[in-house]
C-alpha positions in Angstrom: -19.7 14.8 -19.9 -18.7 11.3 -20.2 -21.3 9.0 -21.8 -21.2 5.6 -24.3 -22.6 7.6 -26.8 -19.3 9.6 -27.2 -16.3 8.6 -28.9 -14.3 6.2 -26.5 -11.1 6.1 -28.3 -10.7 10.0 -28.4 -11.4 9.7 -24.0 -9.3 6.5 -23.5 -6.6 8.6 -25.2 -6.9 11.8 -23.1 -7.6 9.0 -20.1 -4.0 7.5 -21.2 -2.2 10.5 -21.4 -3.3 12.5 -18.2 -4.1 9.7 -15.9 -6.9 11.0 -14.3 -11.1 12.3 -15.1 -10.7 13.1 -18.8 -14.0 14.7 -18.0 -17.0 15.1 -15.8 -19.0 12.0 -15.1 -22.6 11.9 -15.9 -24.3 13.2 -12.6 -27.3 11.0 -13.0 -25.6 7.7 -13.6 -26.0 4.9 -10.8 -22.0 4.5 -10.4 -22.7 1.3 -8.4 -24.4 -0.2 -10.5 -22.6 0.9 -13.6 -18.9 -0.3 -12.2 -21.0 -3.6 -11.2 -22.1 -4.0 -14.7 -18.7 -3.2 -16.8 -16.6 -5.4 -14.1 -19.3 -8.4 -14.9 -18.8 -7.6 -19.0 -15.0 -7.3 -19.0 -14.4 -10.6 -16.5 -12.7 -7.7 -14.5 -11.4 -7.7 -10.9 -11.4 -4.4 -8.4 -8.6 -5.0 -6.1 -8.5 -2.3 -3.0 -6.4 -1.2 -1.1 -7.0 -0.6 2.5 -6.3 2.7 2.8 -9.1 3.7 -0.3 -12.2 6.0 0.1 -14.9 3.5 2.0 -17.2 3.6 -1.2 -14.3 2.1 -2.8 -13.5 -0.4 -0.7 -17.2 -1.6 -0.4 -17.2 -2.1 -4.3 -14.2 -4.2 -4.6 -14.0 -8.0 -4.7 -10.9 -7.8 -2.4 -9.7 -5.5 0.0 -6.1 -6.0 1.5 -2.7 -4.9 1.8 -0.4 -4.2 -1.7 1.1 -7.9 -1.8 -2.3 -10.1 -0.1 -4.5 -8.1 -3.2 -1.8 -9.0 -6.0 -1.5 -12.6 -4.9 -5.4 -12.8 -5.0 -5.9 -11.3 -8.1 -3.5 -14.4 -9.5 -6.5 -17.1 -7.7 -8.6 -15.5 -10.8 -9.6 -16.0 -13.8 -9.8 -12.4 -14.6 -8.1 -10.6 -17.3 -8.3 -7.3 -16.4 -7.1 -6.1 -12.8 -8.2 -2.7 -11.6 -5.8 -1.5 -8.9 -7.6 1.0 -6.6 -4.3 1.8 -4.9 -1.1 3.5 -5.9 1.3 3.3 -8.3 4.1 0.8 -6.8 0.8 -1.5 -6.1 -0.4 -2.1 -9.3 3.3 -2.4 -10.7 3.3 -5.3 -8.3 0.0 -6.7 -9.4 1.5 -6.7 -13.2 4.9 -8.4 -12.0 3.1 -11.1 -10.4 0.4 -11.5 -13.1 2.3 -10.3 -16.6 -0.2 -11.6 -19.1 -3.1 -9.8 -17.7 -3.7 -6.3 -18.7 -3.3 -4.0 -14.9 -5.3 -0.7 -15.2 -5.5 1.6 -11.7 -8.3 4.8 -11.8 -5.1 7.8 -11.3 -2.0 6.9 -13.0 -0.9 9.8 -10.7 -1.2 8.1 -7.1 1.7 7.6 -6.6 3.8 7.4 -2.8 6.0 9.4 -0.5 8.0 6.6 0.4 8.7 5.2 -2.9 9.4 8.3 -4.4 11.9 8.6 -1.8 14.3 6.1 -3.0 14.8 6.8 -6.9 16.2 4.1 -8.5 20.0 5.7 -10.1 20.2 7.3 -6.8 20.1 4.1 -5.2 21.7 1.9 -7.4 25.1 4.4 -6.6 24.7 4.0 -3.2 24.2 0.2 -3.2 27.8 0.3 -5.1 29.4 1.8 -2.2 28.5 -1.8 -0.4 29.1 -4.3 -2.8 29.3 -7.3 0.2 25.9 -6.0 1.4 22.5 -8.1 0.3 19.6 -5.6 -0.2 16.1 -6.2 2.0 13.9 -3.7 0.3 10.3 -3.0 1.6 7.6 -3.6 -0.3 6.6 -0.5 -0.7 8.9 0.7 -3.6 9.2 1.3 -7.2 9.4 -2.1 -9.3 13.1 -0.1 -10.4 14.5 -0.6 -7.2 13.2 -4.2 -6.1 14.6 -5.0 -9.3 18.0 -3.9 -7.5 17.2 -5.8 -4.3 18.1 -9.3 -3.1 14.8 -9.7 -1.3 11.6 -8.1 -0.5 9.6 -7.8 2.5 6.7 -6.6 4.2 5.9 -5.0 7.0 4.1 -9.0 8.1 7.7 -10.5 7.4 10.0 -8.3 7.5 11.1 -9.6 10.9 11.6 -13.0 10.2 13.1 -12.3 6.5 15.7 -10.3 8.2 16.7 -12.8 10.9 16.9 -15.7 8.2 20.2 -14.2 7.3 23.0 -15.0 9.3 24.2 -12.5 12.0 27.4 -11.3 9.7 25.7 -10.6 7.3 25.6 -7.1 6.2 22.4 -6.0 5.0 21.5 -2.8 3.6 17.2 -2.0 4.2 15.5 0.5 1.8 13.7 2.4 1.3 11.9 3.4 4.9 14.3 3.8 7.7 11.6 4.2 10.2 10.6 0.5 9.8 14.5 -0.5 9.5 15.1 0.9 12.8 12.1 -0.9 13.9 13.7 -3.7 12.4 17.2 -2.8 13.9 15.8 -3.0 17.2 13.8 -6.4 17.0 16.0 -8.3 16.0 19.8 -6.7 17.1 21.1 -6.3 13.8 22.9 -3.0 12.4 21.3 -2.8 9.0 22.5 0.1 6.7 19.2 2.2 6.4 18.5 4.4 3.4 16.8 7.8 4.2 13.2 7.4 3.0 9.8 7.9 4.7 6.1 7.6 4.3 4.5 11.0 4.9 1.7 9.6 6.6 3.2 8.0 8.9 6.0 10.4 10.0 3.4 13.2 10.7 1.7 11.8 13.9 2.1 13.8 16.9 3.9 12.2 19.8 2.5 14.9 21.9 -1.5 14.6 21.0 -1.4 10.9 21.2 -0.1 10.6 24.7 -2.5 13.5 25.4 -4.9 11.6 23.4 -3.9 8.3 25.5 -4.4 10.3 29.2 -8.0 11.4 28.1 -9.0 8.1 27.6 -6.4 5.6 30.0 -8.7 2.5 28.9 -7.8 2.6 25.4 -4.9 1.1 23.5 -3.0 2.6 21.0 -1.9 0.5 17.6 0.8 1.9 15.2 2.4 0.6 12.4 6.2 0.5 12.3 6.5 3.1 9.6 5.3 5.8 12.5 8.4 6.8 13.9 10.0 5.9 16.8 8.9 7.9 20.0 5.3 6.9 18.7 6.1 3.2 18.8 7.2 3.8 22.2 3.7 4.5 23.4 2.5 1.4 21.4 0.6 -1.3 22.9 1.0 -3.3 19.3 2.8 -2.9 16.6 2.3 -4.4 13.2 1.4 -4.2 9.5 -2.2 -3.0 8.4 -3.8 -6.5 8.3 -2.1 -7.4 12.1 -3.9 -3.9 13.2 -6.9 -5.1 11.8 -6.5 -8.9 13.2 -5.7 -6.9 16.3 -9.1 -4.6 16.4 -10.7 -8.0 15.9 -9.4 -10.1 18.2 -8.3 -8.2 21.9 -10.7 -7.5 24.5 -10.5 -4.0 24.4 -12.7 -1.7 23.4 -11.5 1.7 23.0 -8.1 1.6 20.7 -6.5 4.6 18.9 -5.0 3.8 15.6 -2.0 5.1 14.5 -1.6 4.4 11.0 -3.5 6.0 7.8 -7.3 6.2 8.4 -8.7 4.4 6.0 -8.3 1.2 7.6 -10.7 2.0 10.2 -13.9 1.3 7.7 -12.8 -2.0 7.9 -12.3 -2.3 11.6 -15.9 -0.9 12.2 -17.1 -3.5 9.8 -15.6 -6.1 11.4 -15.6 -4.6 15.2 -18.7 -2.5 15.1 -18.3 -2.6 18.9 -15.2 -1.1 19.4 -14.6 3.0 19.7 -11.9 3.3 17.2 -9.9 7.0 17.8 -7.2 8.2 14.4 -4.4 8.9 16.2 -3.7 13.0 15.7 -1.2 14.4 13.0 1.1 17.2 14.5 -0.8 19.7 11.4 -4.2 21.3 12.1 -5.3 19.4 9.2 -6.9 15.9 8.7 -3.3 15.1 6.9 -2.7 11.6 8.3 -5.0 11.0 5.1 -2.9 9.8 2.5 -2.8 12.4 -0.2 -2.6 10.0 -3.1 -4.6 7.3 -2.1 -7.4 9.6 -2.0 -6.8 10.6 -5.6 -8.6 7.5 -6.4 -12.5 8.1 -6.8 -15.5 6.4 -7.5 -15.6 8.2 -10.4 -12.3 7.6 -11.8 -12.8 4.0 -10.8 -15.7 4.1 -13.5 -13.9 5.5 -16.2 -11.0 3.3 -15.4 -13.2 0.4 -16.4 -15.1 1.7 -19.3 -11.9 2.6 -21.2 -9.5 0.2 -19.3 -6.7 2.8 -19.2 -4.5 4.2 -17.9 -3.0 1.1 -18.2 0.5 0.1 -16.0 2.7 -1.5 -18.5 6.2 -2.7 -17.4 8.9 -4.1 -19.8 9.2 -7.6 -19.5 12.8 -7.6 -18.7 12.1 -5.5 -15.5 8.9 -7.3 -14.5 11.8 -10.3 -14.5 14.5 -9.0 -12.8 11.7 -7.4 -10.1 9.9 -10.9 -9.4 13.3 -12.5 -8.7 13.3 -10.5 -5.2 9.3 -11.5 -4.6 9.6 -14.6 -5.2 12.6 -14.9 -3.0 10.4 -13.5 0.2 7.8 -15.9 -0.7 10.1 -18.2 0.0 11.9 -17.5 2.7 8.7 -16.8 4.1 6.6 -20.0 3.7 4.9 -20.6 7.3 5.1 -17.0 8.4 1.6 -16.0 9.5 
């Protein structure tokens, strides 16, 4: 079992190389108190993301979506950032803040959606549009918004879009659920590549309007990765902050949620009034969790701070050509709320 009394280089090694629990955690340690401890030491912050494990969440100095939690980590003096998310997340985290060392508790979490658009793949079809700009989302691979003109979020993506003019070709990667979203809101005829979030694809149109007739008070909320027969039944529709700004803000008091469920620990924190429903996957199983989100544990998040690994490490020549795009939408997106 893990303890300080072993030798940490030999477990920051096998930490490094498999990217998860080198080995089982000392059952009688107060985790709490001993992440509490190491993040005060090593002038650490715990950024997570909103769809981590509760107990995760509750530990973390900020809680947020990918690009709100690297952006805060930069209002810090800290010089370690722990990434309780996935992979593409803490790659963003190190291209906004390169001198500080990015660690994240499973080197494995990684994400449908960005593992949907590999880089090569995409650079050969971008060739086949060479008068086309490139709007990625957010969530992707630091590879391909180092290939994109701009990148968006699911907050701006609307806005982004329609700051180009209405010639403008524009090919969206990497999730053409949200482009057709796009598509629709704003009239344009963007190229879409062929990616998708597992989570989100998997809700059943069928159970939530069943869902929706059992309970005809309640509202359902959806992100715009669900696809689009769900967002048809929509009352909203917007990012995972909006949802939650949502939860807080309407008068009603029964809402289903149709996006991964671990935002709803921070909609009953903030709306312990409302009934909060997860919208129902089409699968018997509870598989509108996300898979690799939930690799992240309390435990890993220890060992993740006692050794500081794994570590994400970008070159610097990527972490360049990757900002450009970022610090384009920032931009363009100065005033958006």
């Amino acid at each position: 079992m893990i303890s300080r009394v072993e030798n940490p280089d030999a477990l920051a090694r096998e930490a490094r190389r498999y990217g998860f629990l080198p080995r089982e955690v000392d059952p009688t340690l107060d985790l709490h108190a001993e992440i509490g401890r190491l993040k005060r030491e090593k002038r650490a912050v715990i950024l997570a993301h909103y769809y981590q494990d509760s107990e995760i969440q509750d530990l973390a100095d900020f809680v947020g979506d990918s690009l709100q939690l690297a952006r805060a980590a930069q209002q810090t003096e800290a010089q370690l950032i722990v990434f309780a998310g996935v992979h593409f997340m803490a790659e963003t985290a190190k291209i906004l803040n390169p001198d500080r060392k990015v660690v994240l508790p499973d080197l494995n979490a990684g994400c449908s959606l960005s593992d949907s658009c590999p880089a090569p793949l995409f650079a050969a079809f971008k060739a086949q549009y060479p008068d086309h700009v490139v709007v990625s989302y957010i969530n992707c691979s630091a590879e391909l918004k180092a290939l994109s003109d701009v990148i968006v979020t699911s907050s701006n993506a609307v806005a982004i879009v329609e700051s180009f003019p209405p010639d403008q070709p524009i090919i969206f990667a990497p999730d053409r659920n949200l482009g057709a979203y796009l598509n629709k809101k704003t009239g344009r005829n963007m190229r879409l590549w062929n990616g998708a979030c597992m989570v989100h694809e998997i809700f059943s149109y069928k159970k939530i309007r069943d869902l929706m007739a059992q309970h005809p008070e309640a509202q359902l909320i959806a992100h715009p990765e669900c696809e689009e027969p769900v967002l048809e039944l929509a009352h909203f529709i917007g990012s995972t902050s909006a949802l939650l700004r949502y939860v807080v803000e309407s008068p009603v008091r029964q809402l289903i949620v149709a996006t991964e469920p671990g935002i709803l620990h921070q909609m009953r924190r903030q709306a312990p009034h409302k009934e909060l429903i997860a919208a129902p996957s089409n699968q018997a199983c509870a598989c509108n969790n996300c898979p690799h989100m939930k690799l992240n544990t309390l435990e890993k998040l220890y060992v993740c701070l006692l050794y500081e690994q794994p570590e994400l490490q970008l070159p610097a020549d990527l972490i360049e050509a990757a900002r450009r795009p970022i610090d384009r939408m920032l931009t363009l997106s100065q005033g958006i709320k």
